[in-house]
Structures are given as C-alpha cells and as structure tokens.
N, C-alpha and C positions, 0 to 999 in steps of 0.2 A: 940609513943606506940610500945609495943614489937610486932613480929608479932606472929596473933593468926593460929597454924597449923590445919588440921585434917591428918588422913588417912585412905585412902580405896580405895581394889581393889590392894594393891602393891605401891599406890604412895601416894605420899605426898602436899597435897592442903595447900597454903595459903589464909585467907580469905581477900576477895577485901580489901581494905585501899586507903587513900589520898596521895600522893606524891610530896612534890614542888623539881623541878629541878632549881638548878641556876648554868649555863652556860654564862662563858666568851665565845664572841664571837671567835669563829675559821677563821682564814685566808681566806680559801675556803668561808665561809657566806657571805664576805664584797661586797657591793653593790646589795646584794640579800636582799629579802623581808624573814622575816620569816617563813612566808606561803609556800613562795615556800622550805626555807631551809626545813620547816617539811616533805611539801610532799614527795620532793623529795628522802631526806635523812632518812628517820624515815618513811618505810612503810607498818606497821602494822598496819597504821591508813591510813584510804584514806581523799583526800582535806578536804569534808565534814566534817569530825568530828573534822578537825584543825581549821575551819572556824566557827564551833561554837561554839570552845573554845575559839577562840579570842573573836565573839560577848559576852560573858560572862564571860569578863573580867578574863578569867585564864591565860593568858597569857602577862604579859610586859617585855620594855623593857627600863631599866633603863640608861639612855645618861648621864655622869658629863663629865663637861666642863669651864673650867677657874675655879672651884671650886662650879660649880653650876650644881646642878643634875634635869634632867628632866627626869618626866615617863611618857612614851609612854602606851595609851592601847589604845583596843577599833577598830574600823574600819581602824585608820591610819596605824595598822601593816598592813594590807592584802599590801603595796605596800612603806613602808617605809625601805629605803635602811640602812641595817644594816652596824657599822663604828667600829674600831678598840675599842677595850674597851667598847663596849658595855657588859650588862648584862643581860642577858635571863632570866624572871624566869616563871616559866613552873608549875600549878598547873593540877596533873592527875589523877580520879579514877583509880588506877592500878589492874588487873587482871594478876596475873603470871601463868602461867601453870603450872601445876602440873607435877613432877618429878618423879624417882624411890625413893621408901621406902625401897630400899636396904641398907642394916647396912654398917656403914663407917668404915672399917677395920683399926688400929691404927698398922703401922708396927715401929715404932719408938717413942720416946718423951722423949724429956729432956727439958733443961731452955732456948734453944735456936731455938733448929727446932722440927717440928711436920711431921712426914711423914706418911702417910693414902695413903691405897688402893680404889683408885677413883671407887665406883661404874659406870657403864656404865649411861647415861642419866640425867645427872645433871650435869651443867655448872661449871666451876671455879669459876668464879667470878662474881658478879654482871654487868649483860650487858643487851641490848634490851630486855624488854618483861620476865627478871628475875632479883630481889635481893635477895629477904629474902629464894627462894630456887633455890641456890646458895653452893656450897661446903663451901666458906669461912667463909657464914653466917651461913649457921650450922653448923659449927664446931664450932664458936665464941661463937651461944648459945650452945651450949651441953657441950662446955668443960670451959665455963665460960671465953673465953678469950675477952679482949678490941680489941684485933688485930692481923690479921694473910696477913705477907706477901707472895705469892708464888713465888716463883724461879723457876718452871718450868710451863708448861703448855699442860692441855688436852685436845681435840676435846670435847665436850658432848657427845659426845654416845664412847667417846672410856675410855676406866676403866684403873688403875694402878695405879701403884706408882707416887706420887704427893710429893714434897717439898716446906714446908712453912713454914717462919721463924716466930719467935714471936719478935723480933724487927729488924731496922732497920740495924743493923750493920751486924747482921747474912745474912739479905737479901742481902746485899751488896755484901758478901763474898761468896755466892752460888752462886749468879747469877752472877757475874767474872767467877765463876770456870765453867759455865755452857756455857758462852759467851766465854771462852777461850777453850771450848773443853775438859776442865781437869776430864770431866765425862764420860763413857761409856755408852750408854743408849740401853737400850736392850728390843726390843718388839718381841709379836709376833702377827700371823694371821692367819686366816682362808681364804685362798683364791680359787677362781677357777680354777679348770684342774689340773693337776699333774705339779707342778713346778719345775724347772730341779735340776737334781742331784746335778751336781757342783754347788759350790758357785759363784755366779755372782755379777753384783751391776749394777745398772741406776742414771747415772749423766743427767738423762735431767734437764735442766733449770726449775723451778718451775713461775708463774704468784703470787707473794702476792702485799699487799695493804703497801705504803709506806708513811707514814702520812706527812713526809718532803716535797711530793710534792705536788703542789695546785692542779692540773688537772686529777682530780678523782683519781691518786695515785696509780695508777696500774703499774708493774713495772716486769721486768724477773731477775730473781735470780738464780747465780747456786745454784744446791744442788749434793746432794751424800748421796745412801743409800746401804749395801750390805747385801743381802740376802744368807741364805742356810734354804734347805728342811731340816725340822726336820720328817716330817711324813707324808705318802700318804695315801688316802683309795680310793681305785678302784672303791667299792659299789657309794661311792658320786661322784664319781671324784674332789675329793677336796682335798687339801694340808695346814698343817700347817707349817707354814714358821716363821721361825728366823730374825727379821730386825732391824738393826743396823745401825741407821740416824747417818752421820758423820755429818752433817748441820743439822740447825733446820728450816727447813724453814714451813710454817704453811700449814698442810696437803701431806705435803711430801712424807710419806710412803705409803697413798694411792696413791697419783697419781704416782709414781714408779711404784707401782703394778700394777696399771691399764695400764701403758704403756707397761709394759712387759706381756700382752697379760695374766694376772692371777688377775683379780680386786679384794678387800674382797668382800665373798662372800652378804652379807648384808648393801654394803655401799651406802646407798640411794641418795649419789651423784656425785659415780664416777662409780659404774658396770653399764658398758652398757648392761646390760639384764633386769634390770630395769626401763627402759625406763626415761633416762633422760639424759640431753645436756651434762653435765661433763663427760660424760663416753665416751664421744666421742670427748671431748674438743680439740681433736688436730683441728677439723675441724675450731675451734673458736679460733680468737684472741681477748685474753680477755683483751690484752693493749690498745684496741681500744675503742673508743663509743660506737660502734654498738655493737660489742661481748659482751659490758659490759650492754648492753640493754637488748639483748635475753636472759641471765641469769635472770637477774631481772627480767625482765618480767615473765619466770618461775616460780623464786621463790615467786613472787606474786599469781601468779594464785596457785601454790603447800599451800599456807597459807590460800586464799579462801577454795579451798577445806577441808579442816581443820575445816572450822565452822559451830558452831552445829546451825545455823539458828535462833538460839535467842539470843536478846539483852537484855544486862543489862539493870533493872527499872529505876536505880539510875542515870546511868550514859547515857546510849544508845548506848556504847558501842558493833558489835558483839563479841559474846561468843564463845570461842574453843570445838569442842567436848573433849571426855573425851579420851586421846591416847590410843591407844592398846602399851600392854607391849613390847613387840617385836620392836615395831620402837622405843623404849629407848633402844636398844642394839646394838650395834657393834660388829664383831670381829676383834677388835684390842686392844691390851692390852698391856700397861707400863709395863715390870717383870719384869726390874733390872736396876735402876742409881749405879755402880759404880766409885770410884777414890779412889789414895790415899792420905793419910793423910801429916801432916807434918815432920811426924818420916817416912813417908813411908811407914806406912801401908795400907792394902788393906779398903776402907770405905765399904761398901756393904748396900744399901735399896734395899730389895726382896720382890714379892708377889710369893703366890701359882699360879699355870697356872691355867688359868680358866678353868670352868668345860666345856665349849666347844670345848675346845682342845683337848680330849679324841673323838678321834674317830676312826673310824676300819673301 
C-alpha cells in the first residue's frame, strides 16, 4: 500500500503501517543468536519488544541446505546461532517520525539527474526508524518517479544541494566524478566565536564506520577541509564560514569545526555547550569498545528521553513525542557542487544561502 501522509504543525506524519524486512544474514551476525543481533544492533527497540516478536512468530529465519529449506521460528531463535545464508524475515508495526514540511526546492531536472535543495531534517534515504519520510521517497511520490539514485550525501539536519540520478548509468557516472574529487563542493556555517581571518584548513583524522571490517568497524580516516570567514557579527559572537571538504568523510565539517575551537552553532552532537560527549570526543577513543559504548549508551538514553510515554494500542510499541521545529535544523548547508564538463565547461548545482546566514 502507498504510504498514507498527513501534516501539521510544519511537519509531515506518516500513518503507522506493517513492514516485512528480509535480510541476508551479514558476516558480523554469524554464530550470534538473532535476539542478541537485534538488541544489540537495532536499538530503538529494547530486548523486550524483540522478545515478543519472536514469541509471536514475526520473526524467522529461513536455513536451505543440500536443497532443502528449513524455518526456524518461535522460542529456538532467542539462542539459535545464525550461519552464512541464512535469511531473516522481520515482520514490524512501523512508526516513522515525523519530518520537516518544508517544500523540496528543484534546482535542476532533466532525463538523467534531478538535483533538489535538501531541506534541513529529513533523511536521504530510507534508514533506521525512516522510509516513506525519506527524501528519496518523496520525491519518487511527488514527481511520479520508480527510482532515484543519490550520488552524494546529507547529515538530516544539514539542507543543500543533493544529486540523484534517475537510472543507473547516470549514478555511476556522478558518483566516480564525486569518488574521484572531479567536484568542488562548497558549504557553509554558522559557527561559534569569530573564526579567523585567514583561510586555514584541519586535516585531523576523522573515526567513520567501515562495513569491510567485522569488529564493530570503527576505523580512523584522513580527511581535509578548508575554511575562510565569509562574515562575523560581534552582537552573537558568531561567524558564517566557507567550507570546502576535500575528502568526504561522514561528518567531517563538523568535527573540523569543532576541533578548531568554532563548533556549529546548533549541532546537537558535536558543540560542546551543549552538553554532550562528541563535543568533546577528543577525550574518547571511539576505535575502541569502550568509547564505542559510552556513545551509545548516550545515544540511547538521548532517544528515551524523546518519548512521549505512551504506547501504541496495536502494536505496544513506545511513542516519540512530537519534535520541536528547531531540532530539525542545522546550520550547515550544501551551496554549491561544482565540475566541468566534457567540452570543459564549467557544471554548476547552486542553492540560495539560507535565510540564517544573514546576520549582523
């Protein structure tokens, strides 16, 4: 069934719905019990509500061997060691969160790419805890398309220029030119303190998640970003800054910012005045077990907090309050993928600066 939307208040609700997931099993799963992959890995749900999915048969897991297929459900997942080839299939009342209702600005379109100005607070793509609001998926329904590949990628709360193909050859050919650098990508921010004159740049090393390896996958990566002051106001003590990621590594410009002693001013997981562990990451090694514990452990307790204390009828699921507009915003903003062409001319996808950029 399509999904049925509403809106109100600025954002956009989808109504509950049913969801089967069917997952081949991943590397990291093997000789692990389901139960503990969900806890562990999937924790917008605690033990409990995985444990009743399994009693209630939503949950198997389909074994073929010599040609002969066996399903598993029932009490033997809580402690049956899942094997290569195995198949998950995962039935779930889903609840997505509700999103901004901000209009999806169309800066481009032709028979191959579609380029849109990402509003702040809505996800790329379908991930944990969102599909159907999801950038990809409405765009797909609004502009009547089967499919939309993206070629680059946004934080959710960070807005801009977005590149997505409408088949797969196009995707191909962006994301080379984007994986070889043959684009210039141009953000900007709103950060703390007056950020220095000169143009500078921070190559620290960035912490991203490297799916290649089996041991939780955490890994140090260089990066490179360089900045210049576009504009200071005394009144805030804040600075809009110029930044220009030579690497792409995932969250990048934030934690540059935050290292060089100017975090965004609203980034709810790297400004240390906000009161939270990222903003102070240097102290954590998040290569580790442990560093990788204290984060989660955070991010679990920050997602408690989050709920409005009632459960779904249907489901028993708890329920998210209703977000205040403001924690759907960042400021950080995609304003310009440039490259050129094959004749050598200049390509150019541009937004307008956002309206928080004006400041005095």
């Amino acid at each position: 069934m399509p999904p049925v939307y509403h809106f109100q208040n600025g954002l956009r609700f989808v109504a509950p719905y049913y969801y089967t997931y069917r997952t081949t099993v991943k590397g990291r799963w093997f000789d692990r019990s389901i139960l503990e992959v969900f806890t562990e890995e999937f924790r917008d749900y605690d033990r409990g509500h995985y444990i009743k999915r399994i009693e209630e048969d939503n949950v198997q897991v389909i074994r073929k061997r010599k040609g002969k297929e066996t399903v598993y459900k029932g009490k033997i997942l809580m402690d049956l060691p899942l094997e290569s080839g195995d198949l998950v299939i995962h039935k779930e009342h889903k609840h997505e969160r509700p999103v901004s209702d901000t209009k999806i600005k169309i800066v481009h379109n032709d028979q191959n790419i579609l380029v849109v100005d990402k509003p702040s607070g809505i996800p790329m793509h379908p991930v944990q805890g969102y599909l159907y609001n999801t950038l990809t998926e409405i765009l797909k329904k609004d502009l009547s398309l089967k499919r939309l590949h993206p070629c680059n990628r946004l934080d959710k709360l960070t807005s801009g220029v977005v590149l997505l193909c409408k088949n797969v050859q196009s995707a191909s050919f962006y994301q080379q030119m984007i994986q070889n650098r043959n684009f210039t990508k141009e953000y900007v921010a709103r950060v703390d303190g007056k950020f220095p004159t000169i143009p500078c740049e921070c190559s620290d090393d960035v912490v991203v998640i490297d799916a290649k390896r089996k041991s939780h996958g955490f890994c140090r990566r260089e990066a490179l970003t360089r900045f210049k002051l576009l504009k200071y106001s005394p009144i805030l003590n804040q600075s809009i800054v110029l930044c220009k990621p030579v690497t792409g590594r995932t969250h990048q410009i934030r934690i540059h910012l935050r290292n060089l002693g100017h975090a965004i001013v609203n980034d709810p997981l790297y400004n240390p005045k906000l009161n939270n562990l990222l903003g102070n990451a240097k102290k954590i090694d998040l290569t580790t077990r442990e560093g990788q514990e204290v984060v989660q452990n955070e991010h679990t307790q920050k997602r408690i907090d989050l709920l409005s204390g009632q459960k779904c009828p249907e489901c028993g699921i708890d329920l998210y309050k209703e977000p205040d507009s403001k924690s759907l915003i960042m400021y950080l903003h995609a304003l310009r993928y440039s490259s050129k062409n094959e004749q050598g001319e200049l390509q150019c996808y541009e937004t307008e600066m956002p309206q928080w950029t004006y400041i005095t």
